[in-house]
FITI-325590 format. One record per residue: residue in one letter; x, y, z of N, C-alpha, C, CB in turn. Coordinates in nm, 2 decimals, decimal comma. Glycine has a CB too. Layout:
% FITI-325590
<resn:A n_x:X n_y:Y n_z:Z ca_x:X ca_y:Y ca_z:Z c_x:X c_y:Y c_z:Z cb_x:X cb_y:Y cb_z:Z> .
...
//
This chain:
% FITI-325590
<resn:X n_x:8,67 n_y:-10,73 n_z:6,03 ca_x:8,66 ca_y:-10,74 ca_z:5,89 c_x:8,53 c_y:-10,68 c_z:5,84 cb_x:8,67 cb_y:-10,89 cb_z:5,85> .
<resn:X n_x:8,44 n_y:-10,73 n_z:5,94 ca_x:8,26 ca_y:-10,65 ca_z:5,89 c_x:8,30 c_y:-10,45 c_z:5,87 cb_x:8,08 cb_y:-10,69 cb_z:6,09> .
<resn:X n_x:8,35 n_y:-10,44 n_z:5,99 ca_x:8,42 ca_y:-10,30 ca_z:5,97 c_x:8,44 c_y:-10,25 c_z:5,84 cb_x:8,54 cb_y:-10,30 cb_z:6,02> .
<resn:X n_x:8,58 n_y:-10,32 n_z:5,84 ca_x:8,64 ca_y:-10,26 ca_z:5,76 c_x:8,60 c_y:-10,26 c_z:5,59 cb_x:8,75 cb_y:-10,30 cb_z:5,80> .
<resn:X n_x:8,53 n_y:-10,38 n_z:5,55 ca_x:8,42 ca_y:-10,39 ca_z:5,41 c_x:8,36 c_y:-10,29 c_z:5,45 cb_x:8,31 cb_y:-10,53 cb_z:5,37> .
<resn:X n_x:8,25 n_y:-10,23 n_z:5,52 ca_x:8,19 ca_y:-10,10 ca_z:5,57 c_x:8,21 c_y:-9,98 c_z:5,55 cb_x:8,19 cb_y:-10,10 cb_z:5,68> .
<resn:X n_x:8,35 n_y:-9,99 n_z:5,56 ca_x:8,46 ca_y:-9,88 ca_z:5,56 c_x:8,50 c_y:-9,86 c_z:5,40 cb_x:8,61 cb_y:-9,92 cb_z:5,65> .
<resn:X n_x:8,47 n_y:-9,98 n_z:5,34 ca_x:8,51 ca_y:-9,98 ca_z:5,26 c_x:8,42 c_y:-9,93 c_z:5,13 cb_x:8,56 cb_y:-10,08 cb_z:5,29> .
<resn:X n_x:8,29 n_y:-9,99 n_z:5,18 ca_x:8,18 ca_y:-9,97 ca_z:5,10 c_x:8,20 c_y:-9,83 c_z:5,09 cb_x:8,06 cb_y:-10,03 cb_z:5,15> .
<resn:X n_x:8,17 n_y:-9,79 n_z:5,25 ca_x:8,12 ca_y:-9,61 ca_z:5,26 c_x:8,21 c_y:-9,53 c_z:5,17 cb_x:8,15 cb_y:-9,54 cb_z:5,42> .
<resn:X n_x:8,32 n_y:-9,57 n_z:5,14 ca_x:8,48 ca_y:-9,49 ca_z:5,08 c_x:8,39 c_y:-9,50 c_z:4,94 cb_x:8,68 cb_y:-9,61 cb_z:5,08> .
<resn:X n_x:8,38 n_y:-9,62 n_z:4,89 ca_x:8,38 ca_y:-9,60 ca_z:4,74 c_x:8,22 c_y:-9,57 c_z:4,72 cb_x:8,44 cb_y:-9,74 cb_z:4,64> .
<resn:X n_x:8,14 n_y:-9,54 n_z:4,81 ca_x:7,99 ca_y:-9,49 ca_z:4,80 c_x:8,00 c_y:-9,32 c_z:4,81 cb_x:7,90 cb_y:-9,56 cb_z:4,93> .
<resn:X n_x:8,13 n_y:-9,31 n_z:4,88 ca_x:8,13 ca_y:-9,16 ca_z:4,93 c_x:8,21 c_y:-9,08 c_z:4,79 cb_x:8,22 cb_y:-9,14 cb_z:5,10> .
<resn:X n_x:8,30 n_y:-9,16 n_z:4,73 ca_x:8,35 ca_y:-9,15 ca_z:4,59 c_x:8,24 c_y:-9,10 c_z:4,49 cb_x:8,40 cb_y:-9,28 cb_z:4,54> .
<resn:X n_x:8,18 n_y:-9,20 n_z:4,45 ca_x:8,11 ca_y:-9,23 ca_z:4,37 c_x:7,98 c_y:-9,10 c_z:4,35 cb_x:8,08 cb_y:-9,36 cb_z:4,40> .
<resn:X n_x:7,96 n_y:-9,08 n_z:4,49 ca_x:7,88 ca_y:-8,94 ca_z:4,51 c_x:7,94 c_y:-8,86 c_z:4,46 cb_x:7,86 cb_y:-8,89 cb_z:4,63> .
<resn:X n_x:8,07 n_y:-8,82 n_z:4,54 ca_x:8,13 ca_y:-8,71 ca_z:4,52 c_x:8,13 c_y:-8,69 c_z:4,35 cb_x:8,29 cb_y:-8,72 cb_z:4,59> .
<resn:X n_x:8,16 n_y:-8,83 n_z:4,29 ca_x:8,16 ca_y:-8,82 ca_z:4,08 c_x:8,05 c_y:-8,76 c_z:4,08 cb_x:8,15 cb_y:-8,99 cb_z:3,95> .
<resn:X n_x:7,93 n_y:-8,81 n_z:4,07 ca_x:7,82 ca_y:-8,82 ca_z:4,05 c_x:7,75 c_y:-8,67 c_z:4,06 cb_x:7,77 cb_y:-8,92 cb_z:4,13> .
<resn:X n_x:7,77 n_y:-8,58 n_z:4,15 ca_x:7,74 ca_y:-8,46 ca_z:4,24 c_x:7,88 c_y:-8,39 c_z:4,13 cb_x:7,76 cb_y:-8,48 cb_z:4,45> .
<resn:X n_x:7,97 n_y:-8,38 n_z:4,09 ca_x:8,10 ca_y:-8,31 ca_z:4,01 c_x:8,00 c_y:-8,30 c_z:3,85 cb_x:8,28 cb_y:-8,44 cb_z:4,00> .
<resn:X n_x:7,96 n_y:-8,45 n_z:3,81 ca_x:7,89 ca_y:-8,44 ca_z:3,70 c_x:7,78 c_y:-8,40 c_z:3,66 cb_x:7,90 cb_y:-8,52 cb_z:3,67> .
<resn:X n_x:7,72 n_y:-8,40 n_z:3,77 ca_x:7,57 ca_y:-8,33 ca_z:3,77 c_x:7,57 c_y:-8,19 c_z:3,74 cb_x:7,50 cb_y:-8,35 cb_z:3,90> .
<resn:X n_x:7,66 n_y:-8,12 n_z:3,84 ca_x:7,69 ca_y:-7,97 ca_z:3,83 c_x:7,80 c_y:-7,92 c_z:3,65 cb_x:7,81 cb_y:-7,93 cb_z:4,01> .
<resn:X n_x:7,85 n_y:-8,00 n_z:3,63 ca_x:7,90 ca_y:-8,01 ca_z:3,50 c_x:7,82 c_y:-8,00 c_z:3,36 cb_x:7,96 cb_y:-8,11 cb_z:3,49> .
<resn:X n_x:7,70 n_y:-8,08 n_z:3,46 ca_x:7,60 ca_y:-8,12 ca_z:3,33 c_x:7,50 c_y:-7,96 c_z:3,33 cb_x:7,47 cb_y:-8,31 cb_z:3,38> .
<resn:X n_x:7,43 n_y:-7,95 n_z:3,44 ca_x:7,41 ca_y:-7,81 ca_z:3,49 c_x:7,48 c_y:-7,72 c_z:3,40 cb_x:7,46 cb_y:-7,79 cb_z:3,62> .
<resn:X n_x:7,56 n_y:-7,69 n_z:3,46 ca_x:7,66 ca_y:-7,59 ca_z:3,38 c_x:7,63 c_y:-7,60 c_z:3,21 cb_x:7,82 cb_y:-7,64 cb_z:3,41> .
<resn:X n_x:7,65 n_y:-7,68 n_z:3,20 ca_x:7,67 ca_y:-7,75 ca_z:3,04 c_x:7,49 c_y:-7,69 c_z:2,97 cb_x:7,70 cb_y:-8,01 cb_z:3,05> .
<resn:X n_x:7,41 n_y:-7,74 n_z:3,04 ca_x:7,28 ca_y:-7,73 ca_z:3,00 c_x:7,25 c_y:-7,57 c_z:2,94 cb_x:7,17 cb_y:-7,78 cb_z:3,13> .
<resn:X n_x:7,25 n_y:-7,48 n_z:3,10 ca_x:7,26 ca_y:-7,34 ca_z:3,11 c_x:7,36 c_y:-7,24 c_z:2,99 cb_x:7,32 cb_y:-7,32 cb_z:3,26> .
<resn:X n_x:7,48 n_y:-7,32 n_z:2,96 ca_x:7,53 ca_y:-7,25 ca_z:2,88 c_x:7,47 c_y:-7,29 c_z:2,72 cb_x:7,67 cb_y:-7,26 cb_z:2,91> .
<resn:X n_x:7,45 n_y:-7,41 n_z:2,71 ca_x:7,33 ca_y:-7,43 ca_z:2,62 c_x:7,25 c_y:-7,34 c_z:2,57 cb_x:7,25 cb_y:-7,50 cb_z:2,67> .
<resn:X n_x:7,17 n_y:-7,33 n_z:2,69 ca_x:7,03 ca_y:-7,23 ca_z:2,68 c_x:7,10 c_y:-7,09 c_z:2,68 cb_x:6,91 cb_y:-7,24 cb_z:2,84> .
<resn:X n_x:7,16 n_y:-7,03 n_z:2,68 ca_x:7,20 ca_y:-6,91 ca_z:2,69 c_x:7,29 c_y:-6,90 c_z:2,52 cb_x:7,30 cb_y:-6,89 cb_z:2,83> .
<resn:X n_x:7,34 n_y:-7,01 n_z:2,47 ca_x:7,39 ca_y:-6,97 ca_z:2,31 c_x:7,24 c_y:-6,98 c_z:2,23 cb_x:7,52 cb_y:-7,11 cb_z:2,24> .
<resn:X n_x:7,13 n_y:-7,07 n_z:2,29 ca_x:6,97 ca_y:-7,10 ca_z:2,22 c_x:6,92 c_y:-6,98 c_z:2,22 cb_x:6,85 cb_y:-7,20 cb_z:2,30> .
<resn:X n_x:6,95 n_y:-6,88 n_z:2,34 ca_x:6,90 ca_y:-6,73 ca_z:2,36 c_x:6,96 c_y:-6,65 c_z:2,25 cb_x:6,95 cb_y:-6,66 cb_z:2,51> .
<resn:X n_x:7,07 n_y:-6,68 n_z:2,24 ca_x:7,15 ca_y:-6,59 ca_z:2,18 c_x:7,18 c_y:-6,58 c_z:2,03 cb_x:7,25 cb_y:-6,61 cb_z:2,24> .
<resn:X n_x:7,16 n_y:-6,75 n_z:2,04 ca_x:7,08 ca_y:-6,74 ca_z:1,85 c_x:6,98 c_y:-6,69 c_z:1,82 cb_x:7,04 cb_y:-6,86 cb_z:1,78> .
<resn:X n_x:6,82 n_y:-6,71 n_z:1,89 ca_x:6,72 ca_y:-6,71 ca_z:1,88 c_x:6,71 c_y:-6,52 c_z:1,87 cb_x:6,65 cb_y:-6,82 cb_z:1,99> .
<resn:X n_x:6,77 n_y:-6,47 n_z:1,94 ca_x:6,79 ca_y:-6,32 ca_z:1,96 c_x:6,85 c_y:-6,29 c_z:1,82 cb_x:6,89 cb_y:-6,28 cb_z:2,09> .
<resn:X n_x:6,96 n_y:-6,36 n_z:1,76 ca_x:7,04 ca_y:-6,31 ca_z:1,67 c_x:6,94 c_y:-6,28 c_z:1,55 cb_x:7,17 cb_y:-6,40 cb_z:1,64> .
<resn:X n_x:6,83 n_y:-6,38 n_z:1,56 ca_x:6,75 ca_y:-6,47 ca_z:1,42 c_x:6,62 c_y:-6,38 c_z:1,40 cb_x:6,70 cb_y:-6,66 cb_z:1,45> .
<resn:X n_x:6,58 n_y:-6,31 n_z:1,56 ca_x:6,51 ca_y:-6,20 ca_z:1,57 c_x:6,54 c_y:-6,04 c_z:1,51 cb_x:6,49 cb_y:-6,20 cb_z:1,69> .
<resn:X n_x:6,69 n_y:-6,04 n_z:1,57 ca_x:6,72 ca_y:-5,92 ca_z:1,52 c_x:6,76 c_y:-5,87 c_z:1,33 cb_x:6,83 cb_y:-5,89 cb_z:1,62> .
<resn:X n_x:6,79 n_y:-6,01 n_z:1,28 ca_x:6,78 ca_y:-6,03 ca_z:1,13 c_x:6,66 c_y:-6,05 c_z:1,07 cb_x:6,85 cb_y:-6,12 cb_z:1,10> .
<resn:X n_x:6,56 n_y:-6,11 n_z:1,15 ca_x:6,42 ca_y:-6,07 ca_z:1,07 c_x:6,36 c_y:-5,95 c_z:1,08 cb_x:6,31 cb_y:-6,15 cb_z:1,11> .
<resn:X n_x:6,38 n_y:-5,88 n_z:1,20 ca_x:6,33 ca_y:-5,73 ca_z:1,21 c_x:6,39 c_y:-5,61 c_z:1,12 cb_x:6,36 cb_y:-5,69 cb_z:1,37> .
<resn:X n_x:6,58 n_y:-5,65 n_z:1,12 ca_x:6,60 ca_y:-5,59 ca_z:0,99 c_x:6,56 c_y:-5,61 c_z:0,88 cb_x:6,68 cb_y:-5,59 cb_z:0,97> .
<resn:X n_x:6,53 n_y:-5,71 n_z:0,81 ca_x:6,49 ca_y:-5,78 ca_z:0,70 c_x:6,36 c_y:-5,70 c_z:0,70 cb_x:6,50 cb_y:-5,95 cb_z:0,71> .
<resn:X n_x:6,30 n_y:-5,73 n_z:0,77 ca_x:6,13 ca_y:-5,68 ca_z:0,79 c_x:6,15 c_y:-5,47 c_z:0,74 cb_x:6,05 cb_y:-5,72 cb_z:1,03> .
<resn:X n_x:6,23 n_y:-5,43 n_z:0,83 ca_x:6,22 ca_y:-5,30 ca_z:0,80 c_x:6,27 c_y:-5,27 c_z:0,74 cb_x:6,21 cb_y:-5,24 cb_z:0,85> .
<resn:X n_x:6,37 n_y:-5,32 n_z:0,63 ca_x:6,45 ca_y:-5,28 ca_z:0,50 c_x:6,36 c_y:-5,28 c_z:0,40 cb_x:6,57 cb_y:-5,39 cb_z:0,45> .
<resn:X n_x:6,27 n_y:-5,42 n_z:0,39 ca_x:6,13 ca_y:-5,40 ca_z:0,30 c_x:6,06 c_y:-5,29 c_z:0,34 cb_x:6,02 cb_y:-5,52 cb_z:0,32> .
<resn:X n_x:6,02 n_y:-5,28 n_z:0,45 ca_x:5,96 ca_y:-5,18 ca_z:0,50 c_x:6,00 c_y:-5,05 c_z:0,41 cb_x:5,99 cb_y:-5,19 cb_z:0,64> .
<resn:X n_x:6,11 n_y:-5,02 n_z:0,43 ca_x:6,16 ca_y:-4,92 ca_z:0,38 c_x:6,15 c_y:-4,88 c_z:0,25 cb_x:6,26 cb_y:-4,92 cb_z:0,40> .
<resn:X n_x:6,20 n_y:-5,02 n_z:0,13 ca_x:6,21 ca_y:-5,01 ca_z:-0,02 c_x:6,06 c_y:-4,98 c_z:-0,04 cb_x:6,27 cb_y:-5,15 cb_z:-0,10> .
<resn:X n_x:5,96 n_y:-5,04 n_z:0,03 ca_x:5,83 ca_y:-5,05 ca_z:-0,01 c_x:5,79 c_y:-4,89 c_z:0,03 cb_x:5,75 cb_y:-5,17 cb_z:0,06> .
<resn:X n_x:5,79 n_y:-4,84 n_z:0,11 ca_x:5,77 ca_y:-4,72 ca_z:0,17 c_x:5,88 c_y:-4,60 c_z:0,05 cb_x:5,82 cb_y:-4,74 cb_z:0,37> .
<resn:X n_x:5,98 n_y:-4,63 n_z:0,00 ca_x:6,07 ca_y:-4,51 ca_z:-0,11 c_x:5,96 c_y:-4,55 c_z:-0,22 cb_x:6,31 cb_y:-4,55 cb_z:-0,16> .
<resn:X n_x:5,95 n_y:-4,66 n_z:-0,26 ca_x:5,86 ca_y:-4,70 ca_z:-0,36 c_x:5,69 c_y:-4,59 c_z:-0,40 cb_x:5,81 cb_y:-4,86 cb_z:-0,31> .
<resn:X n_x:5,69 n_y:-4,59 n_z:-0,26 ca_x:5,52 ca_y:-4,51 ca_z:-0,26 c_x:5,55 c_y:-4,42 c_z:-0,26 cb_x:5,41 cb_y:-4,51 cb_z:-0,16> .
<resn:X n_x:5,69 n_y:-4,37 n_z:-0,23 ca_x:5,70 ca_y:-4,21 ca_z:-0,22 c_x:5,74 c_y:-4,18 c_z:-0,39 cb_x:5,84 cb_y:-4,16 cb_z:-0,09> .
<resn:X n_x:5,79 n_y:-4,27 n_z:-0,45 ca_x:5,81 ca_y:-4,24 ca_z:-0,58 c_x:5,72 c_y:-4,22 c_z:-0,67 cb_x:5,87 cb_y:-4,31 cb_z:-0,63> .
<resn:X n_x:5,61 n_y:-4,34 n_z:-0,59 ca_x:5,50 ca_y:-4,36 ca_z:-0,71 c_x:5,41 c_y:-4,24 c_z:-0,66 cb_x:5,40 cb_y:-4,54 cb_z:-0,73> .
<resn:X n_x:5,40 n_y:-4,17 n_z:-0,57 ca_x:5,30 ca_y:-4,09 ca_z:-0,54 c_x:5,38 c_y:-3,97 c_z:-0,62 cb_x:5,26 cb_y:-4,08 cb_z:-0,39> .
<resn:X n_x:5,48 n_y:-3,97 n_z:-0,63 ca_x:5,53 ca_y:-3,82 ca_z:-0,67 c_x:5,55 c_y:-3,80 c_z:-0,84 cb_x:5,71 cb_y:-3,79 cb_z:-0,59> .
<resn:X n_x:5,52 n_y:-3,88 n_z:-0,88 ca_x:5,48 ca_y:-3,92 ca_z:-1,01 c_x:5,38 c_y:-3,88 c_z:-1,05 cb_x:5,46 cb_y:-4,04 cb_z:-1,04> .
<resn:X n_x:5,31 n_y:-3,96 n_z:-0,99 ca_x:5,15 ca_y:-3,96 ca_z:-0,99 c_x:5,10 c_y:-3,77 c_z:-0,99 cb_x:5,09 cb_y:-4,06 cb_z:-0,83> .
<resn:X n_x:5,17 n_y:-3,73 n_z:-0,87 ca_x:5,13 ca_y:-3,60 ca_z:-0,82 c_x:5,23 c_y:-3,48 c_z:-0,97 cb_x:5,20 cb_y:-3,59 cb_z:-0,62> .
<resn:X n_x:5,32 n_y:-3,53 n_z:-1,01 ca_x:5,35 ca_y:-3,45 ca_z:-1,13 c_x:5,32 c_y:-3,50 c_z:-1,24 cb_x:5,47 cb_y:-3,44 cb_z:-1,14> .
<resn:X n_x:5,24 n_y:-3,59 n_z:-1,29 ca_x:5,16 ca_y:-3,60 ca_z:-1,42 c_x:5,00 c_y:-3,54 c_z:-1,37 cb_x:5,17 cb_y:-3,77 cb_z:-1,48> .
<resn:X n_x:5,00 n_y:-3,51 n_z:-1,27 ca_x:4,86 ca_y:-3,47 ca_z:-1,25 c_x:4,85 c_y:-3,35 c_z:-1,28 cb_x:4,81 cb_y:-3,49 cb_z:-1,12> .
<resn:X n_x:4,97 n_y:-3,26 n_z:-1,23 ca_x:4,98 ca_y:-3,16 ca_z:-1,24 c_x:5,00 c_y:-3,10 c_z:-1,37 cb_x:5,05 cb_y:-3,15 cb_z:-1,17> .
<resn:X n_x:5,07 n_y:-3,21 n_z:-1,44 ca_x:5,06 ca_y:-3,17 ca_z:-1,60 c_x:4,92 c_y:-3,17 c_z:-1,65 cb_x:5,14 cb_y:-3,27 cb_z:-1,69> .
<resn:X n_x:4,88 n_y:-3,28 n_z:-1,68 ca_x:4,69 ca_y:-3,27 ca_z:-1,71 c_x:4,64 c_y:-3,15 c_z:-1,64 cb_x:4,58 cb_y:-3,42 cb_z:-1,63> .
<resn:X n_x:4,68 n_y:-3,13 n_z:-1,52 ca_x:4,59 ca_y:-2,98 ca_z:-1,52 c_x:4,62 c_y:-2,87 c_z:-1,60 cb_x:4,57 cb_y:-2,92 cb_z:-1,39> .
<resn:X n_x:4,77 n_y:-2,88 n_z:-1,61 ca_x:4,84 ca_y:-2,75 ca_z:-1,71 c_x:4,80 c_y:-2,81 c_z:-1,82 cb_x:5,02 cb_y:-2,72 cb_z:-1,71> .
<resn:X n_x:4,80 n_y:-2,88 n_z:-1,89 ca_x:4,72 ca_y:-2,95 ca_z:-2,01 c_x:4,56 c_y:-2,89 c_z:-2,06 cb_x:4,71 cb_y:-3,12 cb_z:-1,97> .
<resn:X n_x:4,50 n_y:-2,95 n_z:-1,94 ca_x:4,34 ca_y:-2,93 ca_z:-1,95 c_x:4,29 c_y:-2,79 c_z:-1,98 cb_x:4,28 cb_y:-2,98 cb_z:-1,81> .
<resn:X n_x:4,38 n_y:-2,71 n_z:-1,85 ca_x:4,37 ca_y:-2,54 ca_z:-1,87 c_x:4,42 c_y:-2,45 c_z:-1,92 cb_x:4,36 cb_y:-2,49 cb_z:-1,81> .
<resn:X n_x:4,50 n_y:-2,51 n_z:-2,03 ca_x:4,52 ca_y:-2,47 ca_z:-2,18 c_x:4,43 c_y:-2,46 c_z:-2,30 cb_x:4,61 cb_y:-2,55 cb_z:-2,21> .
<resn:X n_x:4,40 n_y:-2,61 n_z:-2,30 ca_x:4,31 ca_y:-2,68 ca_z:-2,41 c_x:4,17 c_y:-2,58 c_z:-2,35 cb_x:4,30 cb_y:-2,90 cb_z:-2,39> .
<resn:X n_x:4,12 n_y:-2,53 n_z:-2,27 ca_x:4,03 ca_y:-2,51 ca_z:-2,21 c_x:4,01 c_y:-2,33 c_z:-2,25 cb_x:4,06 cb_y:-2,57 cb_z:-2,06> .
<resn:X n_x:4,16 n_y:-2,28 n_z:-2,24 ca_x:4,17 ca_y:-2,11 ca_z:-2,28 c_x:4,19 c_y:-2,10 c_z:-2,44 cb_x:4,32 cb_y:-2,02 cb_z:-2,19> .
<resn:X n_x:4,25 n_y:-2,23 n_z:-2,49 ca_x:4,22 ca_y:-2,22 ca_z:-2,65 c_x:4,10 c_y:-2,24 c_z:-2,70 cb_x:4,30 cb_y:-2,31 cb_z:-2,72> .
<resn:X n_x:4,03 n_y:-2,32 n_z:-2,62 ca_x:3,89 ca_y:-2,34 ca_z:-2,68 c_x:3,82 c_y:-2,20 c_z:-2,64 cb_x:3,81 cb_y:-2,49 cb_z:-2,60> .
<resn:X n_x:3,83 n_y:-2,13 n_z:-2,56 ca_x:3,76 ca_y:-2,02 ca_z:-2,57 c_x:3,78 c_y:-1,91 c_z:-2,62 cb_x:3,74 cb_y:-1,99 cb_z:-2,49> .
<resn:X n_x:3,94 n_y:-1,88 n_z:-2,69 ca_x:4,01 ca_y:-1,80 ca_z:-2,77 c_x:3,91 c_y:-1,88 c_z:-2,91 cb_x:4,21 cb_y:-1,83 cb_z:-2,75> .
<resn:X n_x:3,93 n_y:-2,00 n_z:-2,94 ca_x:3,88 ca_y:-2,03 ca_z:-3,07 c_x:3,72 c_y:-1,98 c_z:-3,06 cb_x:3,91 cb_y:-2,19 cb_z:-3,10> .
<resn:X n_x:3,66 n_y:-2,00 n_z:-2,99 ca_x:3,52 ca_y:-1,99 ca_z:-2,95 c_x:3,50 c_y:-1,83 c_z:-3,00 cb_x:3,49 cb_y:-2,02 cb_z:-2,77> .
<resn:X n_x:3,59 n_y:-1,71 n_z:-2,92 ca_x:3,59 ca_y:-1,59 ca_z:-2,90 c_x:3,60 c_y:-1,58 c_z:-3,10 cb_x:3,72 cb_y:-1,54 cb_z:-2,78> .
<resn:X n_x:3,68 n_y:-1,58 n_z:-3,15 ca_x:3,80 ca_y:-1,59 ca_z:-3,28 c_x:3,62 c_y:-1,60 c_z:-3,36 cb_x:3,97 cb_y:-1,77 cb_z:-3,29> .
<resn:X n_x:3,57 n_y:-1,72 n_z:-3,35 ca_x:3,44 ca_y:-1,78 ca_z:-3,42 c_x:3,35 c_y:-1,70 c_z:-3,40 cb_x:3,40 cb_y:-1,91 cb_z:-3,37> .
<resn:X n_x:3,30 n_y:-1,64 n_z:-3,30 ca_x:3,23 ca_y:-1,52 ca_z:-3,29 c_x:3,26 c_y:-1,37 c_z:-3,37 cb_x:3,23 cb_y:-1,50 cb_z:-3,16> .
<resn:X n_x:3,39 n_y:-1,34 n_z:-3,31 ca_x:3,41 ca_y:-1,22 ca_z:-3,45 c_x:3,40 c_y:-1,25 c_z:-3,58 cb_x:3,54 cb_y:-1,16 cb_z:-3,46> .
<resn:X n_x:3,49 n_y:-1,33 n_z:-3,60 ca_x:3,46 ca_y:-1,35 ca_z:-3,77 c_x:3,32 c_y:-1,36 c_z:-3,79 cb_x:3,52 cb_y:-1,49 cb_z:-3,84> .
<resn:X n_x:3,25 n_y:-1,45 n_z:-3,71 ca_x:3,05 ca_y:-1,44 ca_z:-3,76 c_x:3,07 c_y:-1,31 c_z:-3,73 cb_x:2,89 cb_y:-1,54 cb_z:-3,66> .
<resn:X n_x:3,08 n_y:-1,27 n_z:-3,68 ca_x:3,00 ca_y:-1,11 ca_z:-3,67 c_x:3,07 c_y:-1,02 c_z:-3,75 cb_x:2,99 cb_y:-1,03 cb_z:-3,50> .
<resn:X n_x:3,20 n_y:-1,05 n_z:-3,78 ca_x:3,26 ca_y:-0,98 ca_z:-3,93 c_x:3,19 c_y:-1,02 c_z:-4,05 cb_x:3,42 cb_y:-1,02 cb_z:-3,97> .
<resn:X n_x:3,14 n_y:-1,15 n_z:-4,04 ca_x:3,05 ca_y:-1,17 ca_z:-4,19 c_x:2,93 c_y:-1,12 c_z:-4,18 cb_x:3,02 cb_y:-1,32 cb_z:-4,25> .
<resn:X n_x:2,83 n_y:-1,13 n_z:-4,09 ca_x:2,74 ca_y:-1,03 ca_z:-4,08 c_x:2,71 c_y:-0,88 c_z:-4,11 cb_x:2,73 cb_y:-1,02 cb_z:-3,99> .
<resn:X n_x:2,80 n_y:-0,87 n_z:-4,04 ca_x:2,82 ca_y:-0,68 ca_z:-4,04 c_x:2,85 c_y:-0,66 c_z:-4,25 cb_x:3,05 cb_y:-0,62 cb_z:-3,91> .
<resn:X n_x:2,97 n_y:-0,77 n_z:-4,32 ca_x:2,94 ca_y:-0,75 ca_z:-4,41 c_x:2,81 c_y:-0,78 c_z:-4,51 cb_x:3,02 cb_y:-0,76 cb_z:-4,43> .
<resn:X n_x:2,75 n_y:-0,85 n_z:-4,46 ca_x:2,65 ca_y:-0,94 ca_z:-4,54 c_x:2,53 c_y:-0,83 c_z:-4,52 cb_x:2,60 cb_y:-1,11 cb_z:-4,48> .
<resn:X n_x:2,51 n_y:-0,78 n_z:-4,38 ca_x:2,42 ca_y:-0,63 ca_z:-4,36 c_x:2,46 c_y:-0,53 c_z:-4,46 cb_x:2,44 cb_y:-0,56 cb_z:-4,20> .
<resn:X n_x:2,60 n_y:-0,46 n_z:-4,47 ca_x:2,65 ca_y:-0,37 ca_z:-4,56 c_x:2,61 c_y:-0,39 c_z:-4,70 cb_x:2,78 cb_y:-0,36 cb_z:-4,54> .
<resn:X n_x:2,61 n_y:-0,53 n_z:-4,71 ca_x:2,59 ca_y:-0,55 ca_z:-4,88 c_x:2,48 c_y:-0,54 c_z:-4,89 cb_x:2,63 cb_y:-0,68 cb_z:-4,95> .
<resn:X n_x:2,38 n_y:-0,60 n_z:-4,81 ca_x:2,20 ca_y:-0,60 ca_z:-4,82 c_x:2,18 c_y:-0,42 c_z:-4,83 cb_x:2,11 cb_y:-0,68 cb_z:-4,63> .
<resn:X n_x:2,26 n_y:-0,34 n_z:-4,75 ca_x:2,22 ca_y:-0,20 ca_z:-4,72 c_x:2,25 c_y:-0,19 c_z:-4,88 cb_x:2,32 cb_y:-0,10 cb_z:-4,58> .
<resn:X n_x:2,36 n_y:-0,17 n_z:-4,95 ca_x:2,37 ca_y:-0,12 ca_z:-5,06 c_x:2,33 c_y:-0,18 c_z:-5,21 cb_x:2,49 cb_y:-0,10 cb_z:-5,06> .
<resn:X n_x:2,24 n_y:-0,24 n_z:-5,15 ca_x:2,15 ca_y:-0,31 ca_z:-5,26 c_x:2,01 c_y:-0,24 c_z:-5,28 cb_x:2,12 cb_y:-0,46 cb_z:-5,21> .
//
């Protein structure tokens, strides 16, 4: 009878392992695949901030290219502006000199025939 309680124990000890050892590797399993969907989000959440990151990247980067090309064609106007204003002023300048020297020349003629 000591036997066979022995026999008996060992049976449902040797069970009970066997559960115990099934669930462990289950749990295992269970954990790993866990960590591998955690990877796989964590990857997903990277690859949407890096897009996110270089979409700004981008708008901000067309932005400077706009504002610089702006910038670089109103500049260009002011200088077509400036060196205009700049050949009129010396046309007017030029213009202001003859005429004084047209009134001269007459104001000398008149003095002469006086």
């Amino acid at each position: 009878e000591s036997t066979q309680l022995l026999v008996s124990e060992r049976d449902t000890l040797s069970s009970s392992y066997d559960d115990l050892k099934l669930r462990l590797e289950q749990v295992e399993i269970d954990n790993v695949q866990t960590k591998d969907d955690q990877v796989s989000q964590l990857q997903s959440q990277v690859k949407d901030l890096k897009d996110t990151q270089q979409s700004k990247i981008n708008e901000s980067t067309q932005l400077l290219v706009s504002e610089r090309d702006t910038l670089s064609s109103s500049y260009d106007d002011l200088k077509l502006r400036l060196e205009q204003v700049e050949i009129d002023n010396v046309q007017t300048k030029d213009d202001q000199v003859s005429q004084l020297q047209s009134q001269v020349k007459d104001l000398k003629d008149t003095q002469q025939s006086k």
